[in-house]
C-alpha positions in Angstrom: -99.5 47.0 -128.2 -103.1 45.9 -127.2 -105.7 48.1 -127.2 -106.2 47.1 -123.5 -103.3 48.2 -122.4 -103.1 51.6 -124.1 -103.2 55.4 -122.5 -106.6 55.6 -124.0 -108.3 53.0 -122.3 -107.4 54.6 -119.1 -108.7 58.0 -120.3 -111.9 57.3 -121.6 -114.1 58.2 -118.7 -112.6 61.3 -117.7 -113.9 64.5 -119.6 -111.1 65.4 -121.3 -108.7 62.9 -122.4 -105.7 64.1 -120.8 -105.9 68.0 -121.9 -106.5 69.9 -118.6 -109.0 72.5 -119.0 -112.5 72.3 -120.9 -111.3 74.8 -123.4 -108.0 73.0 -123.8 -107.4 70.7 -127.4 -111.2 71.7 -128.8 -111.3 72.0 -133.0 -110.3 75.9 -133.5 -111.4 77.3 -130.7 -107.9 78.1 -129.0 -106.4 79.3 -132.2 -108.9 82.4 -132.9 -111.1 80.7 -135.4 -110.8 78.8 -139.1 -107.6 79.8 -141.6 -107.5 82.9 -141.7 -109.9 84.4 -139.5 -109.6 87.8 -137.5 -106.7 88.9 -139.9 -108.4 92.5 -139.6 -109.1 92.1 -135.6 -107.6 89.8 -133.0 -104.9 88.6 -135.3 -104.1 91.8 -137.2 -100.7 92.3 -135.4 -99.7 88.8 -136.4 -100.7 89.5 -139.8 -98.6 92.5 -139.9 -96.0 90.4 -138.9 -95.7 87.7 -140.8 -97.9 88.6 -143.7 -97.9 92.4 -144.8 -99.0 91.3 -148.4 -102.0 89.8 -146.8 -104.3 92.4 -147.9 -104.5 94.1 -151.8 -103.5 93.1 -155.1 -100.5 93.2 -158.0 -100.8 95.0 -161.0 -103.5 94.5 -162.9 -102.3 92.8 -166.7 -103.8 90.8 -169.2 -103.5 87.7 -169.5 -101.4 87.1 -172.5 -99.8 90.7 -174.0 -101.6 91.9 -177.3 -99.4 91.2 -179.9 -99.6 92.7 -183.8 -98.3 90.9 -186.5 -97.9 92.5 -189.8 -97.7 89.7 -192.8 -98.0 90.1 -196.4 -99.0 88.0 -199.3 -96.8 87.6 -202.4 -100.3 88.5 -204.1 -100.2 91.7 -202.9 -96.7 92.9 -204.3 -97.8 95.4 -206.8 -100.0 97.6 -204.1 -96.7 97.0 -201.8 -94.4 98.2 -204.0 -96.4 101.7 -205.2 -96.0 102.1 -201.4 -93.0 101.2 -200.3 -91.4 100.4 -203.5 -87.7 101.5 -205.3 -85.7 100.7 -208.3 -82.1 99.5 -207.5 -79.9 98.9 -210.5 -82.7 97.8 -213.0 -84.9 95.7 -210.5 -87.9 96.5 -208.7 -87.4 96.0 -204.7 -89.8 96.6 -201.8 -88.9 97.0 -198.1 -91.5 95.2 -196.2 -89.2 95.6 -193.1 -89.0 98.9 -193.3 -92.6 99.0 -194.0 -93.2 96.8 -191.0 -94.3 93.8 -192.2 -92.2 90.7 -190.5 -93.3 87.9 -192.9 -94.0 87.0 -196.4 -96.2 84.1 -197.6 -96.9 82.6 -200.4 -100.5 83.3 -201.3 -101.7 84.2 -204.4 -99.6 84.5 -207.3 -96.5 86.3 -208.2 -97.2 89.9 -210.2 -93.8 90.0 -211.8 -90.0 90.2 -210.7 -90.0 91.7 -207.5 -86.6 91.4 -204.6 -88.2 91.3 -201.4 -86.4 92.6 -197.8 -88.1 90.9 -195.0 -86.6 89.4 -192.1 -89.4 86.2 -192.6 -90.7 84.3 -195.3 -92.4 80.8 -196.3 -91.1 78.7 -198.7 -93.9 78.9 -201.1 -93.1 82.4 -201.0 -89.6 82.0 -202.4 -90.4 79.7 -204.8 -92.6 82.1 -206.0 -90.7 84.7 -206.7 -87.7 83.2 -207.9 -90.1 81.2 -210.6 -91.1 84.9 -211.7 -87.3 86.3 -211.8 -86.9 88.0 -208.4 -86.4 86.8 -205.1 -86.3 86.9 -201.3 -83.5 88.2 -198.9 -83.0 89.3 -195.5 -80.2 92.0 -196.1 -80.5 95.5 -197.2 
């Protein structure tokens, strides 16, 4: 359509464009003001209404969860084993689940001919260990 022949055109000179009133099709005056303005005043029952969470907070949490992670070097098998050490049929076995501990890596070297119980390990670790006589396992 040409812009001669459109609504517009017609409605220019008047003072308000085809909206009645003065007060009629302004910027945010009808609504009550900006977003969310008068939530606690003259739009507090509409608030109530349609937003009762408006106001407040949640919980308050850290972002990530604090996590403690108990690991073990194959270095340090002789202090494990005076701690949490036993003798099973001739071999020397430590408990690091039982102890706590959820992985053992390979650093260091291997004291002697220990079995390990842990539920993790590297493979550096096992090799380890078997190279010295004992070895890694997962079971009691």
């Amino acid at each position: 359509m040409a812009t001669r022949l459109r609504k517009t055109r017609r409605l220019r000179g008047g003072r308000h464009m085809g909206w009645g009133q003065v007060g009629q099709h302004r910027a945010s005056g009808h609504k009550g003001g900006l977003g969310v303005a008068g939530m606690l005043k003259h739009h507090y029952s509409t608030m109530l209404k349609e937003d009762p969470g408006h106001f407040g907070h949640g919980a308050t949490k850290p972002p990530h969860p604090n996590v403690t992670r108990k690991w073990a070097s194959v270095r340090d098998l002789d202090d494990l084993y005076a701690l949490h050490g036993r003798e099973e049929g001739g071999r020397r076995v430590v408990d690091l689940r039982a102890a706590g501990y959820e992985k053992l890596l390979g650093g260091g070297r291997a004291p002697g001919a220990y079995h390990v119980i842990v539920d993790g390990h590297t493979a550096s670790a096992r090799a380890k260990l078997e190279a010295a006589g004992g070895g890694v396992s997962s079971d009691g």
